[in-house]
PyMOL CGO cylinders between C-alpha atoms (Angstrom):
from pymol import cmd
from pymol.cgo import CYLINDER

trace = [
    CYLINDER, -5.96, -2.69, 4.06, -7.86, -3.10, 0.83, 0.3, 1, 1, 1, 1, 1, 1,
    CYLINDER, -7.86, -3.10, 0.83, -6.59, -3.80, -2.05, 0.3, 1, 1, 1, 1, 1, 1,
    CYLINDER, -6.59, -3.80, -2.05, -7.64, -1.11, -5.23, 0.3, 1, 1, 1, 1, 1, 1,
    CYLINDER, -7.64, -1.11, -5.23, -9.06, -4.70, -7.27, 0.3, 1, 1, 1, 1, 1, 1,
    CYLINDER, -9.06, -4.70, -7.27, -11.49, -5.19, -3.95, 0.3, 1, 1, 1, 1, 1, 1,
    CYLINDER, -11.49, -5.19, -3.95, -12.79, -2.19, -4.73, 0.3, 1, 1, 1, 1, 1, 1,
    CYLINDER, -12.79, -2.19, -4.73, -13.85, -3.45, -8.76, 0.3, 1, 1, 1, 1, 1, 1,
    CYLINDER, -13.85, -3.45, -8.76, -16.30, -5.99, -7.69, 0.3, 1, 1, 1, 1, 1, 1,
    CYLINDER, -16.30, -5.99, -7.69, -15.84, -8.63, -10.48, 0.3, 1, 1, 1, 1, 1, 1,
    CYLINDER, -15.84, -8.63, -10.48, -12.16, -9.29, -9.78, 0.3, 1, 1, 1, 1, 1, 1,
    CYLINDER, -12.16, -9.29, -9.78, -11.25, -12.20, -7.32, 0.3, 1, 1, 1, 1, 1, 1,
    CYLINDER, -11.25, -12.20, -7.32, -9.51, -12.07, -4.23, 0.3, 1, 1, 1, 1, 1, 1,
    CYLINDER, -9.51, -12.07, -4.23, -6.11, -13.21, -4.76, 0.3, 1, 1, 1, 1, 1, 1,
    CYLINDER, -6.11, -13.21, -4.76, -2.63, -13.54, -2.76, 0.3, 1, 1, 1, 1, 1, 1,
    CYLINDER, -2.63, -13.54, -2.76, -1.92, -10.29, -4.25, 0.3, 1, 1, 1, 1, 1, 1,
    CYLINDER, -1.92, -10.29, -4.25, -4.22, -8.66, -1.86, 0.3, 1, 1, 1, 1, 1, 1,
    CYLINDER, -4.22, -8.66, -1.86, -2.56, -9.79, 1.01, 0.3, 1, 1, 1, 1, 1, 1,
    CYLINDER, -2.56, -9.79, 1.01, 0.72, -8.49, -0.25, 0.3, 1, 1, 1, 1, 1, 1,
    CYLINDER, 0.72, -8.49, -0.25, -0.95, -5.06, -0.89, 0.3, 1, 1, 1, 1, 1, 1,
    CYLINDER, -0.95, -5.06, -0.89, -2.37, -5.84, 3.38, 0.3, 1, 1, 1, 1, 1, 1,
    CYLINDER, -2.37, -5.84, 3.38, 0.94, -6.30, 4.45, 0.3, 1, 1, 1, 1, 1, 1,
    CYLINDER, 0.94, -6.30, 4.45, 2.57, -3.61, 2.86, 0.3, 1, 1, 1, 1, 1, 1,
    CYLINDER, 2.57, -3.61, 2.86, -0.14, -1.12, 4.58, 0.3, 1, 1, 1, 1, 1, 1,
    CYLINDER, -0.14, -1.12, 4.58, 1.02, -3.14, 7.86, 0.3, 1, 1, 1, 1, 1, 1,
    CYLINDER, 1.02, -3.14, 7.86, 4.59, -2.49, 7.13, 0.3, 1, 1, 1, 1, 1, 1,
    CYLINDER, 4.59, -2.49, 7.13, 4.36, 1.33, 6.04, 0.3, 1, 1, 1, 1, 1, 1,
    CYLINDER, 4.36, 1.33, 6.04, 1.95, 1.94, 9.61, 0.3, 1, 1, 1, 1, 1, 1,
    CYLINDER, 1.95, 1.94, 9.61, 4.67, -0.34, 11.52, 0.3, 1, 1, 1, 1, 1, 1,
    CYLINDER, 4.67, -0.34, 11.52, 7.26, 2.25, 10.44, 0.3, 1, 1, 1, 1, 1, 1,
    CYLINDER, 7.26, 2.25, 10.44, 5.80, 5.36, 10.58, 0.3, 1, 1, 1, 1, 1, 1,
    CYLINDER, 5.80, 5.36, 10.58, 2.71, 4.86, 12.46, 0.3, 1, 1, 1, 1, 1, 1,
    CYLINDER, 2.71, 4.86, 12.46, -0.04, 6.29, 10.28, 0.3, 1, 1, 1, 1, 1, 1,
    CYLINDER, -0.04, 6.29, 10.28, -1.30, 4.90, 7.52, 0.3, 1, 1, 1, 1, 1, 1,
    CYLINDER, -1.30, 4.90, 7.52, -0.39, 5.01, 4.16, 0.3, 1, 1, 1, 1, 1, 1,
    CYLINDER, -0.39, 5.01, 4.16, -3.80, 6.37, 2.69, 0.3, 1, 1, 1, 1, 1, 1,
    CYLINDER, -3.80, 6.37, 2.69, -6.39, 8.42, 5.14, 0.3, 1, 1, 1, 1, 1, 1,
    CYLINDER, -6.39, 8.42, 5.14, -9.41, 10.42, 4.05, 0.3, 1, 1, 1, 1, 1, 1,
    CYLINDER, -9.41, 10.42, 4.05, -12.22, 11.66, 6.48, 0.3, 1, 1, 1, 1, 1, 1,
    CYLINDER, -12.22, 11.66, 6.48, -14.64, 11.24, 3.23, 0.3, 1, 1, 1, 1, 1, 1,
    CYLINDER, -14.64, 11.24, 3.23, -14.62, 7.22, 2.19, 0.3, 1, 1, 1, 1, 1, 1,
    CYLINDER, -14.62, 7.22, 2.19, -15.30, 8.11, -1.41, 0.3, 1, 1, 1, 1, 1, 1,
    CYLINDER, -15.30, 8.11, -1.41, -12.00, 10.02, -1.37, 0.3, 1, 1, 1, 1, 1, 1,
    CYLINDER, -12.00, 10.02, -1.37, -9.92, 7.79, 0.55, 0.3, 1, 1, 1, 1, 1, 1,
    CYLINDER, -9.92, 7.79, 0.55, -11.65, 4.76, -2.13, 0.3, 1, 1, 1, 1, 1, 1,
    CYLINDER, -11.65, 4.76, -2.13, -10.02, 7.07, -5.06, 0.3, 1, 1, 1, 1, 1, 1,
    CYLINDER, -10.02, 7.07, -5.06, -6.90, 7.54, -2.82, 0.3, 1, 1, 1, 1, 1, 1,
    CYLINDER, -6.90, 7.54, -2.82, -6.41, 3.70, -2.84, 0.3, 1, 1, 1, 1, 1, 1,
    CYLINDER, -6.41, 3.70, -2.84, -7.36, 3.28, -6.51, 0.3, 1, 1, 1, 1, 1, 1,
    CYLINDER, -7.36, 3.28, -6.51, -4.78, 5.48, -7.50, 0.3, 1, 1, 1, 1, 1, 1,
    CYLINDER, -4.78, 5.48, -7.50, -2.04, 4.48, -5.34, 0.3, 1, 1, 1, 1, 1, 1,
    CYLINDER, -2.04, 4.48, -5.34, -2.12, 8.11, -4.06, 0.3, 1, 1, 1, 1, 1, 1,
    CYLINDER, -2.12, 8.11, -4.06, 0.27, 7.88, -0.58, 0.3, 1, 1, 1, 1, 1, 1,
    CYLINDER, 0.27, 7.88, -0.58, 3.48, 9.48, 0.26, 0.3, 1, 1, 1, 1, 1, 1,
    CYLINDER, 3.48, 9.48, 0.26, 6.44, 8.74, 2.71, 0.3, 1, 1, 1, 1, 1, 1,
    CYLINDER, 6.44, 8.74, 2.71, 5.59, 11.80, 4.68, 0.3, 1, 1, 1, 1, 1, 1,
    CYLINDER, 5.59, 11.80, 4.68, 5.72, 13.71, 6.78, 0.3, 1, 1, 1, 1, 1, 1,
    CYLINDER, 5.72, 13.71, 6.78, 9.57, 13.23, 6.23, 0.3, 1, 1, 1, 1, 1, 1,
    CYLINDER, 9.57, 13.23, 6.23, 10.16, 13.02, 10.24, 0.3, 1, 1, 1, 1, 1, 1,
    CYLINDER, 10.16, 13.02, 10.24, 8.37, 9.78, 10.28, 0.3, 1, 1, 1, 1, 1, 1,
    CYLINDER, 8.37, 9.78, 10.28, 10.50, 8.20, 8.03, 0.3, 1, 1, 1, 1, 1, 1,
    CYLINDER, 10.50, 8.20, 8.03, 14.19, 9.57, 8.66, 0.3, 1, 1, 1, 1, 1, 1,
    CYLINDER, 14.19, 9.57, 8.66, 15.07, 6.50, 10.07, 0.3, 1, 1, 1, 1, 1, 1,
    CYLINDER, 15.07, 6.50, 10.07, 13.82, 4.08, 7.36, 0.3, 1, 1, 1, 1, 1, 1,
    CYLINDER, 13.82, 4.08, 7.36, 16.11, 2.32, 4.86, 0.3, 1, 1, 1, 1, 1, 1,
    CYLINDER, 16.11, 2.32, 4.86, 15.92, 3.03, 1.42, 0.3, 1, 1, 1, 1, 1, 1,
    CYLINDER, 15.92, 3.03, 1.42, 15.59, -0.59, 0.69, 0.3, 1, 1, 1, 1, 1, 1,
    CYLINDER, 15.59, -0.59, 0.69, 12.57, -0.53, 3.06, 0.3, 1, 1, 1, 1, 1, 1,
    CYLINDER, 12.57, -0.53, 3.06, 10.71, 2.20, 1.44, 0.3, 1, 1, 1, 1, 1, 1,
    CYLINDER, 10.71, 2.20, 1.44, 11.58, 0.07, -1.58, 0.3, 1, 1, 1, 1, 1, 1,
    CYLINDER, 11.58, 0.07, -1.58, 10.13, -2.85, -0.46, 0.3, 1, 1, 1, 1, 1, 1,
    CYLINDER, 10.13, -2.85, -0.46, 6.55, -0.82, 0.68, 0.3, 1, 1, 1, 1, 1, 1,
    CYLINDER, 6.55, -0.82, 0.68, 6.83, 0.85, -2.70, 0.3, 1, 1, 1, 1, 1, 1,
    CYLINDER, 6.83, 0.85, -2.70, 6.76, -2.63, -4.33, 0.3, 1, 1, 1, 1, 1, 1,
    CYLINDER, 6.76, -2.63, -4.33, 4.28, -3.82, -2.47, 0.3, 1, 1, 1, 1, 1, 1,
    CYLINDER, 4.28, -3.82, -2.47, 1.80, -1.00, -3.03, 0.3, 1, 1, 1, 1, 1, 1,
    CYLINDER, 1.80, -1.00, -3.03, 1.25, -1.28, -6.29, 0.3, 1, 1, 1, 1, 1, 1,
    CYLINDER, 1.25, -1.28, -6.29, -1.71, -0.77, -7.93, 0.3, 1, 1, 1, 1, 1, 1,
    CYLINDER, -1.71, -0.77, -7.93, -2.00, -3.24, -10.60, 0.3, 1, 1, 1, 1, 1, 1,
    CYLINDER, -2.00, -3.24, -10.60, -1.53, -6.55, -8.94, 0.3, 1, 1, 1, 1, 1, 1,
    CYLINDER, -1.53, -6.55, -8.94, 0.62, -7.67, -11.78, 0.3, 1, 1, 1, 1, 1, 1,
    CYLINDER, 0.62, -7.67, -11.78, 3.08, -4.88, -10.81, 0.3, 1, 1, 1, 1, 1, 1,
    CYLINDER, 3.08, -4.88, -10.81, 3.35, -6.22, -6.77, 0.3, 1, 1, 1, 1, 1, 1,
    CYLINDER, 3.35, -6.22, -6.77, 5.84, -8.60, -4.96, 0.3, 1, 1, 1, 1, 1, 1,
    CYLINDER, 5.84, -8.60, -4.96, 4.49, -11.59, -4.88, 0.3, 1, 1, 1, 1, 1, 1,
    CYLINDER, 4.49, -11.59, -4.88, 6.90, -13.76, -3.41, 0.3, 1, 1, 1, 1, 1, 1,
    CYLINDER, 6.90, -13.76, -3.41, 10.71, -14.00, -1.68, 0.3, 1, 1, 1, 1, 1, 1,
    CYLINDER, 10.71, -14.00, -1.68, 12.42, -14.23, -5.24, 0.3, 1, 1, 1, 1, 1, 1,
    CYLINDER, 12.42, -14.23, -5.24, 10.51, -10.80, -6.80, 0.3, 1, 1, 1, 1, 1, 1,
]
cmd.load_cgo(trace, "trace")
């Protein structure tokens, strides 16, 4: 559930982060795997710096809303600028 500006130590830990957090929750809630997954931690660290996931395999998410893939999408952004970060957004 970390967020890509964990991963650049001199950034602080911000509310951001936990809306990146919950929309990992939410995308494994729906489809039941993670969002980002790499054997190698180096890879799955570049993975999550890059935003690098995908609403696959399709199966897993035939049954999702647009608006909810939306909302993940949103969520999972990688510059924390770019993210939800409240009700109104």
């Amino acid at each position: 559930y970390l967020a890509p500006e964990i991963l650049h130590l001199d950034t602080p830990y911000g509310k951001e982060c936990d809306i990146w957090s919950i929309g990992v929750i939410t995308f494994m809630l729906l489809s039941g795997c993670p969002p980002f997954y790499d054997e190698n931690v180096g890879q799955l660290y570049s993975k999550i710096k890059c935003g690098q996931y995908a609403f696959e395999p399709a199966y897993y998410w035939s049954h999702v809303s647009h608006d909810a893939k939306h909302l993940i999408s949103c969520m999972l952004q990688v510059h924390p600028s770019d993210r939800y970060y409240d009700m109104c957004s």
